[in-house]
C-alpha positions as CSV (number, residue, x, y, z in Angstrom):
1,X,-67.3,-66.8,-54.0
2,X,-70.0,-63.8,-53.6
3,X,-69.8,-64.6,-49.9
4,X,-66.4,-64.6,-49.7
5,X,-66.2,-60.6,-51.7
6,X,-69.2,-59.5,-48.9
7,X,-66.6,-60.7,-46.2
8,X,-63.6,-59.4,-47.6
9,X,-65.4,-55.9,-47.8
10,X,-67.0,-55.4,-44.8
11,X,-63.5,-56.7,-43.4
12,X,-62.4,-53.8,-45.5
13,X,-64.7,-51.3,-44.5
14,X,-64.3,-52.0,-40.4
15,X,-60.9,-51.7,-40.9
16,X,-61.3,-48.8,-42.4
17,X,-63.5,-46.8,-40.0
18,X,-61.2,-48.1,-37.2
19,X,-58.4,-45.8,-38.9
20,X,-60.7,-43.3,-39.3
21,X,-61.7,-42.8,-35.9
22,X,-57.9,-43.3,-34.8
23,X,-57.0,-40.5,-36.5
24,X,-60.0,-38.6,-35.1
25,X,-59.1,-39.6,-31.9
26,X,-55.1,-38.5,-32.2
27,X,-56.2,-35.6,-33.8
28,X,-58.7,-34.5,-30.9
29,X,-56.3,-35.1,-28.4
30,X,-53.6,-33.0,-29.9
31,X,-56.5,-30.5,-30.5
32,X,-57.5,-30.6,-27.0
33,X,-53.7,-29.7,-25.8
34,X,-52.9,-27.5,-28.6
35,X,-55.9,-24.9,-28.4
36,X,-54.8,-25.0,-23.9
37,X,-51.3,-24.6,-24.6
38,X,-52.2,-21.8,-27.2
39,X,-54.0,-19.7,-24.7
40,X,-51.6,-20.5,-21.7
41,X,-48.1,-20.4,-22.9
42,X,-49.1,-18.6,-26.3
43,X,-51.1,-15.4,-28.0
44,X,-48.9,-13.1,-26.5
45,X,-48.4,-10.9,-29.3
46,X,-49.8,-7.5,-30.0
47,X,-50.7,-8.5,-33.8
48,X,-53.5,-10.8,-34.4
49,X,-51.7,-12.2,-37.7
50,X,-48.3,-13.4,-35.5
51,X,-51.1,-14.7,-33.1
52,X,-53.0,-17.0,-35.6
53,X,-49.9,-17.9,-36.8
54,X,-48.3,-19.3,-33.8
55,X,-51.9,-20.8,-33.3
56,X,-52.1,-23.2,-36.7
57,X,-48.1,-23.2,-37.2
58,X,-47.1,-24.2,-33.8
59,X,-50.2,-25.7,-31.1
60,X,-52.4,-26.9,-33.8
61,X,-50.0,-28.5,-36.3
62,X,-50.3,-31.9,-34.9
63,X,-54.2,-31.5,-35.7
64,X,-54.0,-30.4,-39.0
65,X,-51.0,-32.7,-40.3
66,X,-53.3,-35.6,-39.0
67,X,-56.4,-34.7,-40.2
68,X,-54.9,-33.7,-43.7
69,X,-52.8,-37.1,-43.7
70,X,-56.5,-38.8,-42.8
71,X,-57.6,-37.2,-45.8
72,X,-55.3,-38.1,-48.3
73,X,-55.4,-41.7,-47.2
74,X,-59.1,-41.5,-47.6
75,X,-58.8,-40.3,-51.3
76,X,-55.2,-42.1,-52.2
77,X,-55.2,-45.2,-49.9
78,X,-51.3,-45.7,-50.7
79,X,-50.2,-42.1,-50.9
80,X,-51.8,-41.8,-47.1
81,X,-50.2,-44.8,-45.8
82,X,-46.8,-43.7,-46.7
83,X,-47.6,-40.5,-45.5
84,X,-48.2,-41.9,-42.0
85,X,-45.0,-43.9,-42.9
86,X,-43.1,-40.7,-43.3
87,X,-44.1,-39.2,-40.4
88,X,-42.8,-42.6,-37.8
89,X,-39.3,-41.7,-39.8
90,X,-39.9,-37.9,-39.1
91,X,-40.3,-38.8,-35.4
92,X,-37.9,-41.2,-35.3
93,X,-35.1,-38.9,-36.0
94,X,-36.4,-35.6,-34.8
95,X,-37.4,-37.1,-30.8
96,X,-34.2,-39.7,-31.2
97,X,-32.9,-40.5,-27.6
98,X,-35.9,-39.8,-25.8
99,X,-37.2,-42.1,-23.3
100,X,-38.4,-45.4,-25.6
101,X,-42.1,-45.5,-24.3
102,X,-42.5,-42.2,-25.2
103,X,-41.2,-42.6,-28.3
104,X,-43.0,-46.2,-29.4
105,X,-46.8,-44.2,-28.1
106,X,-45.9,-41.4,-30.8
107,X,-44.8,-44.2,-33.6
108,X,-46.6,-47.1,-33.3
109,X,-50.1,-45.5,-34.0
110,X,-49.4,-44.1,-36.9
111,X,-47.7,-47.3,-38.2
112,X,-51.1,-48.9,-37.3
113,X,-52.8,-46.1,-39.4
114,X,-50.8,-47.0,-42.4
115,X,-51.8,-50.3,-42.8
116,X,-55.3,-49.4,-41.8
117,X,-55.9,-46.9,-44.7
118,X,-53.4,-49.2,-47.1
119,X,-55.8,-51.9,-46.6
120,X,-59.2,-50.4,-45.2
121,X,-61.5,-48.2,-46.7
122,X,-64.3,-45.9,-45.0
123,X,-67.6,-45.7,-46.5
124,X,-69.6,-43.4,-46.9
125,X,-66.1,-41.2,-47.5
126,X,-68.1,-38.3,-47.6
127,X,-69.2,-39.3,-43.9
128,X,-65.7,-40.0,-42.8
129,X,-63.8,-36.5,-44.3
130,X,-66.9,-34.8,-42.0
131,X,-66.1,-36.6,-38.8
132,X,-62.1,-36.1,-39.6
133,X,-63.1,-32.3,-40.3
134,X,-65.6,-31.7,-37.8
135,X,-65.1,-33.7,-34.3
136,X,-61.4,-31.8,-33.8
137,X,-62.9,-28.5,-35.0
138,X,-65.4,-28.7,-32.3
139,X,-63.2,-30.0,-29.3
140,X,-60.9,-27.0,-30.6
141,X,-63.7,-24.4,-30.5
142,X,-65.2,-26.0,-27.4
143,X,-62.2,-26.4,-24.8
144,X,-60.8,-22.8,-26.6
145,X,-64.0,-20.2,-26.1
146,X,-63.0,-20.2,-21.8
147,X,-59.5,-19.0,-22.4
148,X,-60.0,-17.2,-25.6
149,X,-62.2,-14.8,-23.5
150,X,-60.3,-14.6,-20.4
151,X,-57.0,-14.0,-22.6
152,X,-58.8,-11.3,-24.4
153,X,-60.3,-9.5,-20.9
154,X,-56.6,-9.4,-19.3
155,X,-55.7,-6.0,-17.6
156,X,-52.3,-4.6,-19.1
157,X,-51.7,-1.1,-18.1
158,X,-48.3,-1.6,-20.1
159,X,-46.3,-0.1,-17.3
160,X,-42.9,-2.4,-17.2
161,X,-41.2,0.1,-14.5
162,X,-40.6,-0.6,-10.8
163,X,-43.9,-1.3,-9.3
164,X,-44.7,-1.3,-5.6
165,X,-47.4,-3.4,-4.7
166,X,-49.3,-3.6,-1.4
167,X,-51.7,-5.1,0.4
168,X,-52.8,-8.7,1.6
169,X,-49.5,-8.8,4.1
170,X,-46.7,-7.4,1.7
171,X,-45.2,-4.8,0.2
172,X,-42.4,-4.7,-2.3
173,X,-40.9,-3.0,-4.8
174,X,-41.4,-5.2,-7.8
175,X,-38.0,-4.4,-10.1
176,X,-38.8,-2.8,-13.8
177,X,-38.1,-4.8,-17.1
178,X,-34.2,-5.0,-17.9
179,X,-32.0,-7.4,-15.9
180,X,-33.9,-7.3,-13.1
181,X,-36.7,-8.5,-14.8
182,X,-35.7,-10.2,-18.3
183,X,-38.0,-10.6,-21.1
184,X,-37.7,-13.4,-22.4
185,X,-36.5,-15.0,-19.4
186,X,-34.0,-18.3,-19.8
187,X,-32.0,-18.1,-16.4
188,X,-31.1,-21.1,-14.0
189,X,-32.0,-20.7,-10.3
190,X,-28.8,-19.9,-9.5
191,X,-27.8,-17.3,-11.9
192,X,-31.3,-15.5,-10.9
193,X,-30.2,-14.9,-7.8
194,X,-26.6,-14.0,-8.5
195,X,-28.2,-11.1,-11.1
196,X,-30.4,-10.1,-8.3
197,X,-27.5,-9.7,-5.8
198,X,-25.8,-7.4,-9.0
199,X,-28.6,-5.6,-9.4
200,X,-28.3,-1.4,-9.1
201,X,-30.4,0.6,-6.6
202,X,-33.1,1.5,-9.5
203,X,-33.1,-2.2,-11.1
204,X,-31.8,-1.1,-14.6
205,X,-28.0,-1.8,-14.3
206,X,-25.9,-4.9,-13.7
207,X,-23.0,-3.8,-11.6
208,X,-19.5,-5.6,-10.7
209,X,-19.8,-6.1,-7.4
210,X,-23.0,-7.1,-5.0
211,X,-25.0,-4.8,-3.8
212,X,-27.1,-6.8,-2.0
213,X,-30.5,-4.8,-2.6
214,X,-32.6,-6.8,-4.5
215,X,-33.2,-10.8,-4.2
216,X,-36.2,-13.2,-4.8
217,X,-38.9,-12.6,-4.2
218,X,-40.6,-15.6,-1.2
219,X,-42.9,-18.0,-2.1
220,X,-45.6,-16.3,0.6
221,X,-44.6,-12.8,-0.9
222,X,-45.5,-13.8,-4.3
223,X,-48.9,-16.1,-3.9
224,X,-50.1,-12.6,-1.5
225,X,-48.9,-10.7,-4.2
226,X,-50.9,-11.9,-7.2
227,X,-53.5,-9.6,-9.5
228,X,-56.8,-9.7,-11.9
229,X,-58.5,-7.2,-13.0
230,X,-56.8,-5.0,-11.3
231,X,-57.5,-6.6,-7.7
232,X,-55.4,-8.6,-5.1
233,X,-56.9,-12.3,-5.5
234,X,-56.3,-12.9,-1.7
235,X,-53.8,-15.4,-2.1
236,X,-52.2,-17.7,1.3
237,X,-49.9,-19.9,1.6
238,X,-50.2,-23.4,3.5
239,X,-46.3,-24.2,4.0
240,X,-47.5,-27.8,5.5
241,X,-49.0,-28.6,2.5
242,X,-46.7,-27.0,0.4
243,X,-49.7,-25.4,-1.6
244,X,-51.0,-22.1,-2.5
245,X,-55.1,-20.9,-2.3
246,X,-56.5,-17.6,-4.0
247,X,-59.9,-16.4,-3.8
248,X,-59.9,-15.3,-7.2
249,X,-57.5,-17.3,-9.7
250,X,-54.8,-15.5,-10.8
251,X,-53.8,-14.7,-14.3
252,X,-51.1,-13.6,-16.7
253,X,-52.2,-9.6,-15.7
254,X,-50.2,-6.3,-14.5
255,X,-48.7,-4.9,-12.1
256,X,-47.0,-8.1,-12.0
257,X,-46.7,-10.1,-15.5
258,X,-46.7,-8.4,-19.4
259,X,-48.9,-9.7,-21.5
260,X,-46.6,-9.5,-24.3
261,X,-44.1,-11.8,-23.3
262,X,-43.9,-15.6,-23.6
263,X,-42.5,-16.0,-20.0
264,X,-45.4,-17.7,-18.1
265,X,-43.3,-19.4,-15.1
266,X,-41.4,-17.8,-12.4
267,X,-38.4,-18.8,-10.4
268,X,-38.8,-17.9,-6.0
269,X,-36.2,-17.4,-3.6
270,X,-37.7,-20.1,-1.6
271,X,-35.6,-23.6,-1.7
272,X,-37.1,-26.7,-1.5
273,X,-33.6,-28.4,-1.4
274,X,-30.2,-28.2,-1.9
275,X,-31.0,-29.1,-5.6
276,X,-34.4,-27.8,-6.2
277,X,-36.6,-24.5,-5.7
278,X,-39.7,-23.3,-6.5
279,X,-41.1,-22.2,-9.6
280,X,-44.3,-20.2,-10.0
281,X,-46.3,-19.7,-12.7
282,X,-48.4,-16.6,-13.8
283,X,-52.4,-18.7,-12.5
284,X,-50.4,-18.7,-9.1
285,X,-49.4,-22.3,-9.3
286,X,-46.3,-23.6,-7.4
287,X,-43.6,-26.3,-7.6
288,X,-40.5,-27.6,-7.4
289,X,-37.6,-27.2,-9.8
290,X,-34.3,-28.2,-10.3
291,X,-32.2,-25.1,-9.9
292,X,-30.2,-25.9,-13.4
293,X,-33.3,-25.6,-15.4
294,X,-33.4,-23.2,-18.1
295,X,-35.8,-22.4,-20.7
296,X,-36.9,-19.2,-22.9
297,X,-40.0,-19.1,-21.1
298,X,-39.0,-19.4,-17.5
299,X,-37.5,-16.2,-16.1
300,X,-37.8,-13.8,-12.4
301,X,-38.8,-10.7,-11.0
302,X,-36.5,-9.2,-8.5
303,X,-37.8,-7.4,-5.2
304,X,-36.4,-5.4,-2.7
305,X,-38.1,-3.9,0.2
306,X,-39.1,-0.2,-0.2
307,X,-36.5,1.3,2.3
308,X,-33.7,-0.7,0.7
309,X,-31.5,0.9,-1.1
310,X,-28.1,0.8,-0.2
311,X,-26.3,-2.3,-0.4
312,X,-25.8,-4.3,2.8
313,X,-22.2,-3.8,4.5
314,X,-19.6,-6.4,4.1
């Protein structure tokens, strides 16, 4: 009977630890993504405290809810496996109608996890809350210093007029923030260019009728146009290989992005097909797009060349 109890608790105990380092593996993942996401898409604001808070409210949330779910399970073995319970019928109705794989590689782990912690238990638990605490901390501060100090050296002359850029082959008139260039952005290819097309000599006014000053800017006009630190980063573009090379990487810097926005991707006048154009994004990457995309995020920059400034003749 003693042999059986040793059995039964070591059985116990691997179980356990296997929960344990699922939930240290789910929550280093999200961690991983999170403290990228917060640096690339994110901490855009001017005030540290809106900063912080979009970092633990929004990127890291996944981490912590995992972590503190781990936790409870740890101390309350059935309180933590509903917990993990909860959150499956949280997913299931929030991500309903997404694709089914997606949706089973979100569910089914934590479903593991309950019965793991409802019928597992870690010891040393002292050990186990450490590793829970400690490995995602460290992949967070580890993957985050590199961005965290290139975010915080970005050049912002905060100058969101018409800026004419030149050098490395090109030289445009960059429009100034309005309609020209909307903050935040949430226009579909085709819209883009239609506002362009409306656009008045000086960039600030949407008129009636087309004036036909500003447009897109090219895909080859915007990787030779791209800044850091104040410097053109030499950029080319290979239209075999559809892809674009800088010397220095770009980044989210004047004269031709604003630090504090959230728009991070570009649309270009360049079409890859009937249905589909390019979209750029702020570290100079490029791809294609389906023209009827839209998000909050995803806005333009009109251009015009410096002598243009009367609208073309019908």
């Amino acid at each position: 009977m003693s042999g059986d109890l040793k059995k039964s608790s070591r059985l116990r105990r691997l179980i356990g630890w296997i929960a344990v380092a699922v939930s240290i593996t789910l929550a280093s993942k999200w961690a991983f993504w999170g403290i990228l996401e917060n640096f690339h898409e994110g901490w855009y604001h001017h005030d540290l405290v809106k900063n912080l808070a979009m970092l633990f409210g929004q990127y890291l949330f996944a981490t912590i809810l995992i972590i503190a779910a781990a936790l409870i399970a740890l101390r309350w073995r059935w309180v933590g496996a509903v917990l993990h319970v909860a959150g499956v019928v949280f997913l299931l109705w929030f991500f309903w109608g997404i694709h089914p794989q997606v949706l089973t590689l979100l569910c089914v782990p934590l479903l593991l996890l309950a019965a793991g912690y409802a019928f597992g238990t870690a010891r040393p638990r002292w050990l186990a809350c450490s590793l829970l605490i400690g490995i995602p901390s460290l992949v967070t501060v580890g993957f985050g210093i590199e961005p965290a100090i290139r975010v915080a050296n970005r050049v912002d002359d905060m100058d969101r007029g018409a800026r004419r850029i030149t050098g490395n082959g090109v030289d445009l008139i960059w429009a100034p923030r309005g309609p020209g260039w909307p903050q935040p952005g949430g226009a579909s290819w085709d819209e883009a260019v239609e506002i362009c097309r409306h656009l008045s000599a000086d960039g600030t006014t949407l008129l009636e009728s087309p004036q036909n000053i500003w447009r897109l800017p090219t895909v080859e006009e915007f990787v030779r146009s791209q800044h850091r630190s104040g410097a053109n980063c030499q950029g080319a573009w290979d239209a075999d290989t559809a892809r674009p090379t800088y010397k220095k990487r770009p980044d989210k810097e004047s004269p031709l992005w604003a630090t504090d926005g959230n728009v991070i991707y570009w649309w270009i006048g360049t079409e890859v097909d009937e249905d589909r154009a390019y979209k750029v994004s702020y570290q100079g990457t490029v791809r294609p797009a389906a023209k009827s995309s839209s998000f909050p995020y995803w806005g333009f920059r009109a251009v015009k060349e410096p002598d243009q400034v009367t609208s073309d003749p019908p």
